[in-house]
N, C-alpha and C positions, 0 to 999 in steps of 0.2 A: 504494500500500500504506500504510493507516493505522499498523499498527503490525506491524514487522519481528517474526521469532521472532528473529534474532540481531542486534547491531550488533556490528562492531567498530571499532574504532578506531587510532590512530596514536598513539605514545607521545609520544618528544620532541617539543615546539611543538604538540602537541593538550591532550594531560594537564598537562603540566610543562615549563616551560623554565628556561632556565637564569636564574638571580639574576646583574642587572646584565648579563654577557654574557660568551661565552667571551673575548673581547681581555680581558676586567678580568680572568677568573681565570688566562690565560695571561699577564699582563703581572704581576699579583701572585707569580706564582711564579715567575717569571722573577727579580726584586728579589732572591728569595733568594740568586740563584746570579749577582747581580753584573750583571745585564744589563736594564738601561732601557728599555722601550718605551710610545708611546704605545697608550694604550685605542684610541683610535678607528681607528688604524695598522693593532694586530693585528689588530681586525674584519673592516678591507676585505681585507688579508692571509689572513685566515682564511679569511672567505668566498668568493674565489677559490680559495684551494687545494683547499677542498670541495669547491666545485662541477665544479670539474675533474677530481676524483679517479672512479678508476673504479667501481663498484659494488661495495661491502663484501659479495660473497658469494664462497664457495669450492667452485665445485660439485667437483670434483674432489678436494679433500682429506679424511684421515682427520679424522673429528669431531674425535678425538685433538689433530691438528693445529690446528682453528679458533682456540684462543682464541689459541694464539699468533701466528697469522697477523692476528684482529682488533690486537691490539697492534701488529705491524707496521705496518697499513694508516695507524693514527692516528699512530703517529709518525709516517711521512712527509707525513703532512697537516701536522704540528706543526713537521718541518725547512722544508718549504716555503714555513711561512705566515711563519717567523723570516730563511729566505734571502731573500723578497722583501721584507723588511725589511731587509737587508744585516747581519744582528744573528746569525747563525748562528755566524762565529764567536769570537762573543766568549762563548758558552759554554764554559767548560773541561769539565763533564762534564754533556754535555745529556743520557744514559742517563736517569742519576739525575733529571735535572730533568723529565723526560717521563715518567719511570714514576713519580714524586710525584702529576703533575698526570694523568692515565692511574686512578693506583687514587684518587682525589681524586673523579674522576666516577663512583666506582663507588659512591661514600656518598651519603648525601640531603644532606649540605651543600651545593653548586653548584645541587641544584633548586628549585624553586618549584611549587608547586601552582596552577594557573591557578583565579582566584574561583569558577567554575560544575562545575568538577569532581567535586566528591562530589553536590554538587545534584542534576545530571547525573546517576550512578549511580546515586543513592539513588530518583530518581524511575524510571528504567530497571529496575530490581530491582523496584519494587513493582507494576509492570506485566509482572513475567514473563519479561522480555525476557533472553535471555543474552546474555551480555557475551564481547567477544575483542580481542585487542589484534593488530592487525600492522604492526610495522616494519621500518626499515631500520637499528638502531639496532644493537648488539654485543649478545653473550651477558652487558655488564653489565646490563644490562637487569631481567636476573631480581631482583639483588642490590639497586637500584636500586627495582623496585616492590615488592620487603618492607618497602625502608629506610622507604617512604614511605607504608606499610600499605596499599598497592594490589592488593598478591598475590592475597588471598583475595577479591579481588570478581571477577573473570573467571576466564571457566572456560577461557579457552586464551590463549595466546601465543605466537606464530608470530613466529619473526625470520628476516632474510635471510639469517642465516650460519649459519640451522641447514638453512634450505631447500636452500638452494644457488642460489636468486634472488633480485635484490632489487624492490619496486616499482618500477615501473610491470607488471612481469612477470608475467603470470595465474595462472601456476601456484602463488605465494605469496597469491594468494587462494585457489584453492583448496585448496590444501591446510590451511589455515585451516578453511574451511565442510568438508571432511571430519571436520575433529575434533568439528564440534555435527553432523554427519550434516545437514546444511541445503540446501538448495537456494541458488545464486545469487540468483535470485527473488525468495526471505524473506530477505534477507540487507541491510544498511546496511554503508555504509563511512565514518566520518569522519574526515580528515585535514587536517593542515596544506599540506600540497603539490599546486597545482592538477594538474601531469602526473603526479607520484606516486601521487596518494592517488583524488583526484577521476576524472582521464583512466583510470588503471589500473582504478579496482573496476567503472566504466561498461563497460572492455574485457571485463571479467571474467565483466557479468553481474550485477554487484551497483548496486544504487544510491549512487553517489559522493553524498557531501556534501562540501563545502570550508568551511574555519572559516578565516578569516584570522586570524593572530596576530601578535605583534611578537616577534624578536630573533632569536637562532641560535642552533643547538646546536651540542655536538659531539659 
């Protein structure tokens, strides 16, 4: 297929990642509240706790409920990535210091826009092509692509905590290509994550693309 009626895409580590990295903005905020860690520490910290953490969807609960259960999920990624640093507790009031850096990623400050990004778009729009986003990322997401004037260029947005799946899982694609009314078929995926992004939209029926990129989110 020369050119897709829809692509969509992956947000965090496709669009935008994070400036410097999550250890520098978790170890900067940390500073405030009395507790020393190295950058490169809280990285590999991080990125363990991530990737062993369970899938950020809540098929069973009230929408009502999501955002506070997304909150929940990220602190625990954020006490674990501190306990295996043996630094947990030397927090007096990690609440506070989690929900600083928690509503921190809900602003455009920690992002960056990757160089070919609006390129990207801008060349994608003048051929027609609609635009969708689907991640694995939280309901900040919404707040997150206003900050960064991304909102009005896609015409959907699909996250795992509204679906109640997350990638690798087909049904977050599809439900996706129901809102362009699209077939799998006509449809691209591109993503930062070979099993997530690539492995899942192939399962789906859609054409995976994989973009390598550097660093991590949160």
């Amino acid at each position: 297929m020369s050119k897709p009626r829809v692509i969509f895409l992956d947000a965090v580590g496709t669009l935008f990642g994070v400036k410097g990295s999550v250890g520098q903005v978790y170890s900067d905020f940390a500073k405030r509240f009395g507790v020393v860690a190295a950058v490169n520490d809280v990285d590999r910290a991080f990125y363990k706790s991530f990737k062993t953490a369970p899938a950020m969807a809540f098929p069973t609960a009230p929408k009502t409920d999501v955002p506070h259960l997304e909150y929940l999920w990220w602190k625990k990624v954020a006490q674990q990535t501190f306990a295996r640093l043996e630094l947990l507790p030397k927090f007096t009031d990690f609440e506070t210091f989690f929900t600083e850096v928690y509503q921190h990623f809900a602003t455009a400050d920690p992002w960056l826009l990757y160089p070919d990004t609006m390129s990207s778009i801008a060349r994608w729009q003048r051929q027609d092509i609609e635009l969708g986003i689907i991640s694995n990322f939280d309901s900040r997401l919404h707040s997150v692509l206003t900050a960064l004037d991304l909102i009005g260029k896609f015409q959907s947005v699909t996250i795992s905590t509204e679906v109640g799946v997350a990638k690798p899982d087909s049904l977050i694609f599809i439900t996706a290509l129901q809102k362009h009314q699209a077939a799998a078929t006509e449809a691209w995926h591109i993503g930062d994550s070979y099993d997530e992004d690539f492995l899942g939209a192939q399962s789906a029926g859609l054409k995976g693309i994989w973009i390598k990129r550097q660093g991590l989110y949160a």
